[in-house]
C-alpha positions as CSV (number, residue, x, y, z in Angstrom):
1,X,-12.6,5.1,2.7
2,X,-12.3,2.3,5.2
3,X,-9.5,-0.2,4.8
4,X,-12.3,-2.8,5.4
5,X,-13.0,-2.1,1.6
6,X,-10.0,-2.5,0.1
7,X,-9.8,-5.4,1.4
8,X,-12.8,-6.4,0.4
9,X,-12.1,-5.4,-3.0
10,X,-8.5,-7.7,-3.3
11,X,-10.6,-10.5,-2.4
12,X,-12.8,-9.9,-5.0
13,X,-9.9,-9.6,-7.8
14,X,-11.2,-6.5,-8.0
15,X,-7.6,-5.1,-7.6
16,X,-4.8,-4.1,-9.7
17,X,-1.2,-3.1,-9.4
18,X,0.2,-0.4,-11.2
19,X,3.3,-0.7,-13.1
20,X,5.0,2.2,-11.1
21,X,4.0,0.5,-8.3
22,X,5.3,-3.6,-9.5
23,X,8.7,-1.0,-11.0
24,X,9.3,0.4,-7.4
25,X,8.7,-2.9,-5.4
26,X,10.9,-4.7,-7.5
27,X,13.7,-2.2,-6.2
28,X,13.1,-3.3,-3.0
29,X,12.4,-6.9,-3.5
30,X,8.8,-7.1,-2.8
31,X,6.4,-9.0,-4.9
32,X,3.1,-8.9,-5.5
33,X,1.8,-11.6,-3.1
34,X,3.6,-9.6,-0.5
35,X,1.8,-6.4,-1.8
36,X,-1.2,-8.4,-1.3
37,X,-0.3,-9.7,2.4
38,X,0.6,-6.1,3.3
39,X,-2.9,-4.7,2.4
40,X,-4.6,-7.6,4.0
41,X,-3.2,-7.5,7.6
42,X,-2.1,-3.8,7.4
43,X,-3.5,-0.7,8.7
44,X,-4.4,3.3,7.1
45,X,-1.7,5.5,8.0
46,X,-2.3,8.2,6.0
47,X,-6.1,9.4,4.2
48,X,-6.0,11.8,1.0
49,X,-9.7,12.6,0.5
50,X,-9.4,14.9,-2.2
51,X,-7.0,12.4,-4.4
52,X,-9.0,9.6,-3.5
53,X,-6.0,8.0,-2.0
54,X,-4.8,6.4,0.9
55,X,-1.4,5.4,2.6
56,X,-1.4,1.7,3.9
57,X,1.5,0.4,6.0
58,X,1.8,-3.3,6.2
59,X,4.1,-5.5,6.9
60,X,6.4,-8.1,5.0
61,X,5.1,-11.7,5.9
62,X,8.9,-13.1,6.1
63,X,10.7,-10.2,7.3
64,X,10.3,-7.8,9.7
65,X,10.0,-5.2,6.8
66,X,7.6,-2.4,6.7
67,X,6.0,-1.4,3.3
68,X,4.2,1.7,2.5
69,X,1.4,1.0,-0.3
70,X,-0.4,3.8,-1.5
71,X,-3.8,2.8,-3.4
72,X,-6.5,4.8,-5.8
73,X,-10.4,4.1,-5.1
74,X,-11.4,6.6,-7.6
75,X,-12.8,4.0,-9.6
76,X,-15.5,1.9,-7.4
77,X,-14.9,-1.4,-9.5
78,X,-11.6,-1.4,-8.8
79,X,-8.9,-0.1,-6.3
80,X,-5.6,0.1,-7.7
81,X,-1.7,0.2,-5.8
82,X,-0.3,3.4,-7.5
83,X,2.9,2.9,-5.2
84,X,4.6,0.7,-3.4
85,X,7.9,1.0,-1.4
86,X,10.0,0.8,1.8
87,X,9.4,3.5,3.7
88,X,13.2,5.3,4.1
89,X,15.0,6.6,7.3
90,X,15.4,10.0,5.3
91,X,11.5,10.6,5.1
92,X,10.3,8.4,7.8
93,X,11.5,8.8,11.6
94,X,9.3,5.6,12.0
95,X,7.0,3.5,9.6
96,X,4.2,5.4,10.9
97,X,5.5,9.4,11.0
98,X,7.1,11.6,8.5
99,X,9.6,13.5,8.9
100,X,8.8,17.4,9.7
């Protein structure tokens, strides 16, 4: 899946947000239009074929605050954000690479 679709896909309200996902970014003070932000200028980090998945990392547009959103294309009418969080220091060494 290329992120060129997803995006294509927000833009055509053909997007969701999961309650998990609006729960966890509540935690960390993200809301949805930052959700949104974060998909549109951000970039694949991670690809989970099998799952139909994918790991976006994107940033926050008023701080210098990475976010991690994980979204579902199983459905091709509409792609929803399953997760959404900060990425932390004790899984991440950056906001690109896990920890081994």
């Amino acid at each position: 899946m290329r992120l060129s679709h997803i995006q294509a896909q927000v833009q055509r309200r053909r997007f969701r947000i999961a309650a998990h996902a609006l729960t966890e970014a509540s935690k960390d003070g993200i809301r949805t239009t930052d959700i949104v932000h974060a998909i549109m200028t951000g970039e694949i980090i991670e690809s989970y074929p099998e799952r139909e998945r994918l790991l976006i990392l994107g940033y926050h547009p008023e701080q210098d605050i990475a976010i991690h959103i994980v979204c579902d294309y199983s459905d091709p009418d509409e792609v929803v954000a399953v997760t959404v969080y900060v990425p932390s220091r004790d899984r991440w060494v950056a906001d690109r690479t896990r920890k081994q």
